[in-house]
C-alpha atoms as an extended CHARMM CRD file, in Angstrom:
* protein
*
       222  EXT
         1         1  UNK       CA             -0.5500000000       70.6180000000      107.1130000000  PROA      1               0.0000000000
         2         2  UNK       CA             -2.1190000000       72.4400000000      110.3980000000  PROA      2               0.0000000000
         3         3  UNK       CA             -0.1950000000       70.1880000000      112.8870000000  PROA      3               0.0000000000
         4         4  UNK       CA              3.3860000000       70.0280000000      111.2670000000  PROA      4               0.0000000000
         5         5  UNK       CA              3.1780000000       74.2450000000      111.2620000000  PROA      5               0.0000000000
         6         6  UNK       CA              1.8750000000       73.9180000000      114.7830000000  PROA      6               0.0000000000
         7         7  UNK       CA              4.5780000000       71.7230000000      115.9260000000  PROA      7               0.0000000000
         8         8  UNK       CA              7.2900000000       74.3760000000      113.8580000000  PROA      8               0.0000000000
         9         9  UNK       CA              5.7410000000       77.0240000000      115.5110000000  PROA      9               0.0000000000
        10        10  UNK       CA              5.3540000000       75.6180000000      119.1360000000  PROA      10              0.0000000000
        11        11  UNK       CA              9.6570000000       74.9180000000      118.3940000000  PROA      11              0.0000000000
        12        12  UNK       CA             10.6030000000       78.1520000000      117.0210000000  PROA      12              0.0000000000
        13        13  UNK       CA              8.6720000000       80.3400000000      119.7500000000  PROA      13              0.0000000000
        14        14  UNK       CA              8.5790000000       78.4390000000      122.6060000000  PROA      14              0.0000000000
        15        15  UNK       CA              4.9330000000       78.2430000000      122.3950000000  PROA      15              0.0000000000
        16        16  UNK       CA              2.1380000000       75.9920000000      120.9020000000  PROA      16              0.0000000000
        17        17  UNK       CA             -0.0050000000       78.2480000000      118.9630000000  PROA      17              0.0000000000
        18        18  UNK       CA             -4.1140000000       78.0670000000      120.0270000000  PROA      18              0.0000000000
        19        19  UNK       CA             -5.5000000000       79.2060000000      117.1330000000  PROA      19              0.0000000000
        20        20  UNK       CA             -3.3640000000       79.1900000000      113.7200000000  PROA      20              0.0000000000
        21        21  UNK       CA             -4.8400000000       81.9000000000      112.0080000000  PROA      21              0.0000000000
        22        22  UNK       CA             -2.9510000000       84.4600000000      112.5920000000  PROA      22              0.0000000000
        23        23  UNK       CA              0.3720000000       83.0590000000      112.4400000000  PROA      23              0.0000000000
        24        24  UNK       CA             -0.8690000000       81.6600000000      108.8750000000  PROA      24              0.0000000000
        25        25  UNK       CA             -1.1210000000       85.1450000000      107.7590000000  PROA      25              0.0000000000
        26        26  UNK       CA              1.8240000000       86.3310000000      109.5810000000  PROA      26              0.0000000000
        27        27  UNK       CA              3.7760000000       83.6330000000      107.0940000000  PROA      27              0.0000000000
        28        28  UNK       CA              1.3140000000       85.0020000000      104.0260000000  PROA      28              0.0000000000
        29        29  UNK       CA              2.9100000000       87.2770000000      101.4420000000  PROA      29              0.0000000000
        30        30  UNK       CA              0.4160000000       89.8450000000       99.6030000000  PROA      30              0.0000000000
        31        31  UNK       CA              1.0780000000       87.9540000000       96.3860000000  PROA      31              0.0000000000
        32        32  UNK       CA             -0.6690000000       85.2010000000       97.4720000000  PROA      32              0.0000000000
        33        33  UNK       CA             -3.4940000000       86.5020000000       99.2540000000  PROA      33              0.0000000000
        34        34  UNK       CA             -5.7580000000       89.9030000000      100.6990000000  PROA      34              0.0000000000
        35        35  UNK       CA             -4.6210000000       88.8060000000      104.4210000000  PROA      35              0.0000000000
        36        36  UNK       CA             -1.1960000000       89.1470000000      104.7590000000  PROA      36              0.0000000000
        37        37  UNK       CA              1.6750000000       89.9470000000      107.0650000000  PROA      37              0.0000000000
        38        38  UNK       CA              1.7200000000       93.6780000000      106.8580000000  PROA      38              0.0000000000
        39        39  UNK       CA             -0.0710000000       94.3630000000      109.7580000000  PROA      39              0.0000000000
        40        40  UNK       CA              0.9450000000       92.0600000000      112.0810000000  PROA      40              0.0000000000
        41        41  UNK       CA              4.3420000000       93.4620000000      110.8270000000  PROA      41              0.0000000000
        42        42  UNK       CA              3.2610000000       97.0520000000      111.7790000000  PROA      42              0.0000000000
        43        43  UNK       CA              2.5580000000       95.7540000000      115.4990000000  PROA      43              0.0000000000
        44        44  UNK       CA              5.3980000000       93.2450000000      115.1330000000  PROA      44              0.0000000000
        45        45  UNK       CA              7.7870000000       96.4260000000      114.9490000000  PROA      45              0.0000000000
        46        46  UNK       CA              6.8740000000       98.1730000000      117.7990000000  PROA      46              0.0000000000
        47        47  UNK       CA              6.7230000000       94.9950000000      119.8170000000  PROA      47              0.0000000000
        48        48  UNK       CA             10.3860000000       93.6400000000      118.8470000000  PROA      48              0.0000000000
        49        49  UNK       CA             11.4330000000       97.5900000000      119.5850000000  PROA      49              0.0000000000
        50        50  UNK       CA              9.8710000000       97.8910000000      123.0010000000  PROA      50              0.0000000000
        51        51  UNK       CA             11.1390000000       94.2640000000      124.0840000000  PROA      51              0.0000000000
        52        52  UNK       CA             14.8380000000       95.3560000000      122.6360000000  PROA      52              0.0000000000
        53        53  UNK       CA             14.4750000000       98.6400000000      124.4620000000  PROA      53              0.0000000000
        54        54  UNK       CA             13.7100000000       96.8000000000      127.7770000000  PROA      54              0.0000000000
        55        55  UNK       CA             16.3480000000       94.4090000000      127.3930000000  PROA      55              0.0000000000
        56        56  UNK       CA             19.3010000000       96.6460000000      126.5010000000  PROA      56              0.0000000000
        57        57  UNK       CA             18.4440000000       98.6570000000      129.2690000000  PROA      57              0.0000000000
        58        58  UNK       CA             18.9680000000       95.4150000000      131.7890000000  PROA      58              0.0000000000
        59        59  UNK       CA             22.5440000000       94.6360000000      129.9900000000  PROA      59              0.0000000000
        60        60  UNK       CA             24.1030000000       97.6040000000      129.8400000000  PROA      60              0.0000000000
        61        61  UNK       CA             23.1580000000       99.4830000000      133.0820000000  PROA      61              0.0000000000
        62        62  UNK       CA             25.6940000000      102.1880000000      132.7880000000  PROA      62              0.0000000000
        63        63  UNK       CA             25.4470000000      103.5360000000      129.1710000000  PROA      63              0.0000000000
        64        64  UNK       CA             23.3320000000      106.6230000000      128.4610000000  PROA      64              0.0000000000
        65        65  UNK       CA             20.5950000000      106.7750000000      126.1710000000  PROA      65              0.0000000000
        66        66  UNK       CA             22.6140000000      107.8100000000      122.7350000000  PROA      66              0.0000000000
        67        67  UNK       CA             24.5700000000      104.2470000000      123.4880000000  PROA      67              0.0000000000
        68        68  UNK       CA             21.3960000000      102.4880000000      123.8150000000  PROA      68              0.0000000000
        69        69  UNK       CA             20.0180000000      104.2190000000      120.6660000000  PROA      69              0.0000000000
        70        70  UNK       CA             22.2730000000      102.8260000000      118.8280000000  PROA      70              0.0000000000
        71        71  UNK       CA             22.6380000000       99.1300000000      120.0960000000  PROA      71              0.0000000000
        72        72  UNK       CA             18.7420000000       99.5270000000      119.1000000000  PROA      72              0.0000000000
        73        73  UNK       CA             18.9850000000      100.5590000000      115.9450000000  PROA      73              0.0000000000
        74        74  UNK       CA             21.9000000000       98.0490000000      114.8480000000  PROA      74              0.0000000000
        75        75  UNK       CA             19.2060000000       95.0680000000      116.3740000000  PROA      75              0.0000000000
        76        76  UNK       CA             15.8710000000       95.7260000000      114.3990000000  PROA      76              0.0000000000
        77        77  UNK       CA             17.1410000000       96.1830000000      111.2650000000  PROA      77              0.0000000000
        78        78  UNK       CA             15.2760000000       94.4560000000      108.2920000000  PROA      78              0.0000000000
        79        79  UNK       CA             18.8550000000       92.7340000000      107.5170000000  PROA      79              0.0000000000
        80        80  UNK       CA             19.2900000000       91.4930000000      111.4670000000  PROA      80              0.0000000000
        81        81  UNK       CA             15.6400000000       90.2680000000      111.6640000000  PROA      81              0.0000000000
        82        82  UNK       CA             15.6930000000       88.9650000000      108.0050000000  PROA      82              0.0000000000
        83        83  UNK       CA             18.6630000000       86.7200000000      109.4420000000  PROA      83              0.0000000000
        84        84  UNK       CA             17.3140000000       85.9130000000      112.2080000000  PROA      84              0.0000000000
        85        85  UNK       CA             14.2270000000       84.2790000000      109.8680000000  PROA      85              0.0000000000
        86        86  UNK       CA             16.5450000000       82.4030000000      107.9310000000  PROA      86              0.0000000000
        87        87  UNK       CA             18.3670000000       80.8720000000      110.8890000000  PROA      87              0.0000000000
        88        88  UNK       CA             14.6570000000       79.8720000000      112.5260000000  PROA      88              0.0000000000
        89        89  UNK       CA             13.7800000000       78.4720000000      108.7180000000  PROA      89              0.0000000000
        90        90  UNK       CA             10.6540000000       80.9320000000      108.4770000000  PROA      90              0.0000000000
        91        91  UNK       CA             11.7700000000       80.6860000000      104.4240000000  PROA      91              0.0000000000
        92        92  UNK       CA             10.3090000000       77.2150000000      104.2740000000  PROA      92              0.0000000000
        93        93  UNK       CA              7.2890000000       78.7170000000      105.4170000000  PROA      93              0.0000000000
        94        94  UNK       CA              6.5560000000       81.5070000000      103.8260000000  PROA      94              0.0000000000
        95        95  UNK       CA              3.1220000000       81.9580000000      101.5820000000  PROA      95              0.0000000000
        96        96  UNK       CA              4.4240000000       83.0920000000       98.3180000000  PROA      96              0.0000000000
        97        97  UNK       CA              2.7490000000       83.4360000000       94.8590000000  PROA      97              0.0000000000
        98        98  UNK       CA              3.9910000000       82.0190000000       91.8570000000  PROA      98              0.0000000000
        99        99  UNK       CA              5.2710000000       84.9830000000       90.7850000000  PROA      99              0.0000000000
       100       100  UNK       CA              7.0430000000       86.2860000000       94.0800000000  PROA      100             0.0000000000
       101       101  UNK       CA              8.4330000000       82.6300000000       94.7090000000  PROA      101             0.0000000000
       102       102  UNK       CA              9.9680000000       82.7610000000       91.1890000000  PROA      102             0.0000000000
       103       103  UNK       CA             11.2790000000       86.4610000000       92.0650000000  PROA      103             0.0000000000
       104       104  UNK       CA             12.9920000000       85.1120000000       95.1090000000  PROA      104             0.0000000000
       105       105  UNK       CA             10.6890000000       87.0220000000       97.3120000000  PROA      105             0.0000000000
       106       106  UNK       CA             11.7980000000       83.5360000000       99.6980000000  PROA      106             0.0000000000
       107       107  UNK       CA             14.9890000000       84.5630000000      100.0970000000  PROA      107             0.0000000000
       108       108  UNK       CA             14.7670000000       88.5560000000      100.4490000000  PROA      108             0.0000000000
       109       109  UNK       CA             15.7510000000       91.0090000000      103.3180000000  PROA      109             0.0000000000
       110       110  UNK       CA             12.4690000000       92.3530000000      102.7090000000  PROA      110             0.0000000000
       111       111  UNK       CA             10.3280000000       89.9410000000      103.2080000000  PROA      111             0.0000000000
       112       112  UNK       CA             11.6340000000       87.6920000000      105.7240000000  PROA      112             0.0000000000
       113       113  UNK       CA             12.3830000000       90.6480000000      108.0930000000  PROA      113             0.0000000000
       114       114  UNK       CA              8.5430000000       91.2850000000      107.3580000000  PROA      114             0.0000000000
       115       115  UNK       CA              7.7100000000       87.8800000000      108.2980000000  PROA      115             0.0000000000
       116       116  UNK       CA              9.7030000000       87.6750000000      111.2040000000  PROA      116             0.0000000000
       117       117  UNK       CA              8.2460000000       90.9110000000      112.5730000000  PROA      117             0.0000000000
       118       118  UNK       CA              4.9480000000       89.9750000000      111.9510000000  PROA      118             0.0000000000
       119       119  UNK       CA              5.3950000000       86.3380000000      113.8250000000  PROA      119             0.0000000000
       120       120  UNK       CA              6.3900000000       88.5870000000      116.5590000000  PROA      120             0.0000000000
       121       121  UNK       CA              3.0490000000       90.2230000000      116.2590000000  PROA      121             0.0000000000
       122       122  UNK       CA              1.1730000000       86.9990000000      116.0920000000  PROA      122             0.0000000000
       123       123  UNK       CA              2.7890000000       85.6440000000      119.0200000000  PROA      123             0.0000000000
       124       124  UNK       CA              2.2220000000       89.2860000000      121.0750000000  PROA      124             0.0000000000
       125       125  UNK       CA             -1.2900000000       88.7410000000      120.5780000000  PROA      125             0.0000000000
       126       126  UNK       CA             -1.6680000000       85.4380000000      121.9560000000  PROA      126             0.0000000000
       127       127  UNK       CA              0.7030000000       85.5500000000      125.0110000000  PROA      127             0.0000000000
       128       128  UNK       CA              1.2520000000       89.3240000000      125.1620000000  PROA      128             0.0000000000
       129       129  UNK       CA              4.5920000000       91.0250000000      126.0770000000  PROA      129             0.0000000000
       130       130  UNK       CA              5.8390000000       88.4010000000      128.5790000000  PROA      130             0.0000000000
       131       131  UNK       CA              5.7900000000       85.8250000000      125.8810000000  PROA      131             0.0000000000
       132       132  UNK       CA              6.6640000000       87.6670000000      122.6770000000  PROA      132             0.0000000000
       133       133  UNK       CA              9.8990000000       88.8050000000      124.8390000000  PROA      133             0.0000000000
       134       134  UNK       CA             10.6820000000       85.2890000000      126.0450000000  PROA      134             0.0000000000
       135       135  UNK       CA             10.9100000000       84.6790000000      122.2390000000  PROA      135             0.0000000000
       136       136  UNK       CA             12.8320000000       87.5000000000      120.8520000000  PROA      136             0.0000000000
       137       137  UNK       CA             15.3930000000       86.6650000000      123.3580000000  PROA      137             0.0000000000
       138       138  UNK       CA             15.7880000000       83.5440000000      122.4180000000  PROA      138             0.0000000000
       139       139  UNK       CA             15.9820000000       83.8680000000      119.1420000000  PROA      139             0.0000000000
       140       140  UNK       CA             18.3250000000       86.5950000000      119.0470000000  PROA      140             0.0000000000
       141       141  UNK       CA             20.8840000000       85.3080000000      121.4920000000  PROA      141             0.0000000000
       142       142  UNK       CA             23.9750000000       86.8160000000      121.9110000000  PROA      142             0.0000000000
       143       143  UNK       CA             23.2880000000       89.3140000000      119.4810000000  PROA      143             0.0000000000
       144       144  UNK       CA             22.1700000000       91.7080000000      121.7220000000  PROA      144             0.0000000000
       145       145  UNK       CA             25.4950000000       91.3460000000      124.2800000000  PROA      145             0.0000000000
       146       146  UNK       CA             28.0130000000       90.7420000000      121.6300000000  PROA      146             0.0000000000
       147       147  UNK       CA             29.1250000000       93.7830000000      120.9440000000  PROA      147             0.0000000000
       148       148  UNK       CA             30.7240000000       95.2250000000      124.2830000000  PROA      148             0.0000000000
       149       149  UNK       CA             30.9580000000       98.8510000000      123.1210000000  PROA      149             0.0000000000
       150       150  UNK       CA             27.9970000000      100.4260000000      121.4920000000  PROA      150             0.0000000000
       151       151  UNK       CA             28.8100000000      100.9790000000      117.4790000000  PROA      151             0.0000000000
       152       152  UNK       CA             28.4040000000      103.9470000000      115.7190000000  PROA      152             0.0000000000
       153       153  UNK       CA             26.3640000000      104.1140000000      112.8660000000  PROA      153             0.0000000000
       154       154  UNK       CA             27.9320000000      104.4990000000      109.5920000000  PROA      154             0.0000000000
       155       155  UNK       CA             26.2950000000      107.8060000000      108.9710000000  PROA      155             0.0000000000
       156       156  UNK       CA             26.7430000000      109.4580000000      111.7190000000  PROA      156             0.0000000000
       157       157  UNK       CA             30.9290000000      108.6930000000      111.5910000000  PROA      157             0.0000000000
       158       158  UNK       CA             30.5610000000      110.1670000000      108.1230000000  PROA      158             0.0000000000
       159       159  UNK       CA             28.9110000000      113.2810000000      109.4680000000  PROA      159             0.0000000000
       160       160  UNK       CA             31.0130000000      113.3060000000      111.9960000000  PROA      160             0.0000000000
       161       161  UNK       CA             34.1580000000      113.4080000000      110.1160000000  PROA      161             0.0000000000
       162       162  UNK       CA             32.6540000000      115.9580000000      107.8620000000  PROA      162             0.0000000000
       163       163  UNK       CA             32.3840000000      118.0620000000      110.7090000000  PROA      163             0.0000000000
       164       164  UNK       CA             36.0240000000      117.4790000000      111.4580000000  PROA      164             0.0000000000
       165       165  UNK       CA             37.6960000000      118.1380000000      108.5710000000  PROA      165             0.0000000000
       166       166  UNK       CA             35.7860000000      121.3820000000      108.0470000000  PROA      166             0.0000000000
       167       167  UNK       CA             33.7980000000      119.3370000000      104.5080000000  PROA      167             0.0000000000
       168       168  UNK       CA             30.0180000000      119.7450000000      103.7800000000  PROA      168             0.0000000000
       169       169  UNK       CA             27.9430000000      117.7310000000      105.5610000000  PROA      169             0.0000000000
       170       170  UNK       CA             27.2090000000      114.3790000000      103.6630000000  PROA      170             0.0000000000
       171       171  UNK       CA             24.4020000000      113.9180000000      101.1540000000  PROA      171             0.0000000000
       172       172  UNK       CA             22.6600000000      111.0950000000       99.6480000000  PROA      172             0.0000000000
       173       173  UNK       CA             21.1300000000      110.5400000000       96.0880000000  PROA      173             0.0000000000
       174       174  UNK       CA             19.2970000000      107.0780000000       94.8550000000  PROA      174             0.0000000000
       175       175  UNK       CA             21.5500000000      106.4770000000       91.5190000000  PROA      175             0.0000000000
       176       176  UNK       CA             19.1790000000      103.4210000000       90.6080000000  PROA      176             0.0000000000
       177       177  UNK       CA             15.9060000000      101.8000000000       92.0140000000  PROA      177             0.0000000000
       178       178  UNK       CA             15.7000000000       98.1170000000       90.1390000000  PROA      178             0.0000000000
       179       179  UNK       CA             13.9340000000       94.6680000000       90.9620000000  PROA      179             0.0000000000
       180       180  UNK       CA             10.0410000000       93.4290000000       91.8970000000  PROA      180             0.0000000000
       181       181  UNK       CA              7.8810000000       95.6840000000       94.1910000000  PROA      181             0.0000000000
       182       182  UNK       CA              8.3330000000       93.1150000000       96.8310000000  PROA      182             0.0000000000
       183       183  UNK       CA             12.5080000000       92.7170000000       97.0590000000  PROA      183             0.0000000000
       184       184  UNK       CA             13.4950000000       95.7610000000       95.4310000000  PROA      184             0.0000000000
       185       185  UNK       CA             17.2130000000       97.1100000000       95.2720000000  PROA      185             0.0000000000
       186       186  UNK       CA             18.5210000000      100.1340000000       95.4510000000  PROA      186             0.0000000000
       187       187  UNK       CA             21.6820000000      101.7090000000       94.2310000000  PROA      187             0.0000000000
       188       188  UNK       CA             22.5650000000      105.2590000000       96.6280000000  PROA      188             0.0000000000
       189       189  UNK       CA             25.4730000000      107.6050000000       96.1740000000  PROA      189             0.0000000000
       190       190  UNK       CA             26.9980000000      109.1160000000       99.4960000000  PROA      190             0.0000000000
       191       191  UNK       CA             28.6910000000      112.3250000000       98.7670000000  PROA      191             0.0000000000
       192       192  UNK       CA             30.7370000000      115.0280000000      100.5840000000  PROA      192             0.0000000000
       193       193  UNK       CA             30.2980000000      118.3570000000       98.6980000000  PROA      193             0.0000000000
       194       194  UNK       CA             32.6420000000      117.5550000000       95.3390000000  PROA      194             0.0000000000
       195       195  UNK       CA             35.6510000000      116.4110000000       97.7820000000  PROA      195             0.0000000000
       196       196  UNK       CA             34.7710000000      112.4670000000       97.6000000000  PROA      196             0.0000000000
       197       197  UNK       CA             31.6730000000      110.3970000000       96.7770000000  PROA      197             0.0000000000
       198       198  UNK       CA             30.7580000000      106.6560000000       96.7400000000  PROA      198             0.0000000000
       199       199  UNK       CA             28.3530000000      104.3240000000       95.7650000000  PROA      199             0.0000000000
       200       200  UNK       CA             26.6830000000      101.0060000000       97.0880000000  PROA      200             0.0000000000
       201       201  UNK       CA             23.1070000000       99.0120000000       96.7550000000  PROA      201             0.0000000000
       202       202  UNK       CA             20.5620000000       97.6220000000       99.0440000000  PROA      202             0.0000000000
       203       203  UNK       CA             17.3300000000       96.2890000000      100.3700000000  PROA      203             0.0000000000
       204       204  UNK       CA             16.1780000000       99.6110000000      101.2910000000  PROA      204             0.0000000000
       205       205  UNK       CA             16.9240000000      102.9120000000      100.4610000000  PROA      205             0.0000000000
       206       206  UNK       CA             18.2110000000      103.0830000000      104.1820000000  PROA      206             0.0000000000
       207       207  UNK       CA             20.4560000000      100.1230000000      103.8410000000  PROA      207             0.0000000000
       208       208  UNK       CA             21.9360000000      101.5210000000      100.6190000000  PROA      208             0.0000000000
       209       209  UNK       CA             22.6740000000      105.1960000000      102.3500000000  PROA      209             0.0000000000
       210       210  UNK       CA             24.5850000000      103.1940000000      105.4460000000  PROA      210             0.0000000000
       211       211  UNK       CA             26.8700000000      100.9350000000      102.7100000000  PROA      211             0.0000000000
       212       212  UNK       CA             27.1630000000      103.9690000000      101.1640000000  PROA      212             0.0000000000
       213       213  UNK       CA             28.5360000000      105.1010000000      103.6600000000  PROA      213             0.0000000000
       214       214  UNK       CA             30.9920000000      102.5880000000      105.3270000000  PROA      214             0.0000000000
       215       215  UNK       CA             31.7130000000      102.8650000000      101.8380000000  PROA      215             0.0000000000
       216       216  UNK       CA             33.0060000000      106.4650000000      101.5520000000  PROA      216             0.0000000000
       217       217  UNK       CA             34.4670000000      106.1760000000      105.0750000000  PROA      217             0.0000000000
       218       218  UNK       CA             36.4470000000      103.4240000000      103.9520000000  PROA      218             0.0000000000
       219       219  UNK       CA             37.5590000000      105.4450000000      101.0810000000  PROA      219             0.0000000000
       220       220  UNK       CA             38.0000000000      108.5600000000      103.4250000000  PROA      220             0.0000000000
       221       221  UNK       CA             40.5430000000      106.5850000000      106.0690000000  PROA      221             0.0000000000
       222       222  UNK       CA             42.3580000000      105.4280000000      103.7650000000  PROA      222             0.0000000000
């Protein structure tokens, strides 16, 4: 099975692996073994965030650095590289127990953001920056230019409209944690003082708090 990975590999990052190893764990869930992804994933992070950071920097000479901060932010996400896994096919894969498979652990934000990551980290360590870059950029595309005007984040409109309208600022409370350890949901309420409150789930306790709220903005500008 060493050469078809190899050959996935060599297509999906532009470069044909030396030693396997690594990238075997990078694909390796903790449910199925000791030596898994999570820290390749740790260095994975601050690779993808470093190579984003150089590259949004190149494409948008002109914006200041609270722009930049938040193109940044919108392109690591768990949910943007999760889908950026699925559209390489890092779910076919992945190193799953029984148990995690049957959970859907294949198909999670969770774990195939943690995967790709981690790949990232792999890679980094055999061809350092030059090549893990070469990589990201490819297999992000246009997702980094797409967007001509940097987006505000979800939370900060919220505070910001709190501020605006003279309301508290807005506050956040985890209604419901549910699911396995490994793709877990959770269920966040964003609320402004008593005035208006909503609710909405998510990978993360982060994702939940920013559908919460888009959520209550939608509600708000209405």
């Amino acid at each position: 099975m060493s050469e078809p990975l190899r050959d996935w590999l060599t297509a999906t990052l532009g470069h044909r692996p030396v030693d396997l190893t690594p990238y075997e764990r990078a694909l390796t869930h903790g449910s199925q073994a000791a030596a898994n992804y999570e820290r390749l994933e740790f260095l994975g992070d601050r690779v993808l965030g470093l190579v984003m950071a150089q590259w949004l920097f190149e494409l948008f000479p002109g914006e200041p650095e609270g722009a930049l901060s938040k193109r940044l932010n919108t392109l690591v996400t768990g949910a943007v590289c999760a889908d950026v896994a699925r559209g390489l096919g890092v779910a076919a894969h992945l190193r799953l127990g029984k148990q995690a498979r049957d959970d859907g652990a294949a198909d999670s934000d969770n774990v195939l953001g943690d995967v790709m990551e981690a790949l990232i980290g792999a890679l980094y360590l055999e061809t350092g920056l030059d090549g893990a870059a070469r990589a990201i950029r490819t297999a992000w595309g246009d997702r980094a230019s797409r967007v001509l005007s940097a987006p505000q984040h979800p939370k900060s409109a919220l505070q910001e409209w709190a501020a605006a309208h003279n309301r508290k600022a807005p506050a956040y409370e985890v209604v419901e944690r549910s699911g396995p350890h490994h793709a877990p949901r959770f269920r966040v309420k964003a609320m402004i003082g008593t005035f208006a409150e909503a609710e909405a789930e998510g990978s993360s306790k982060q994702e939940a708090e920013t559908a919460a709220a888009t959520a209550l903005l939608g509600k708000l500008r209405n």
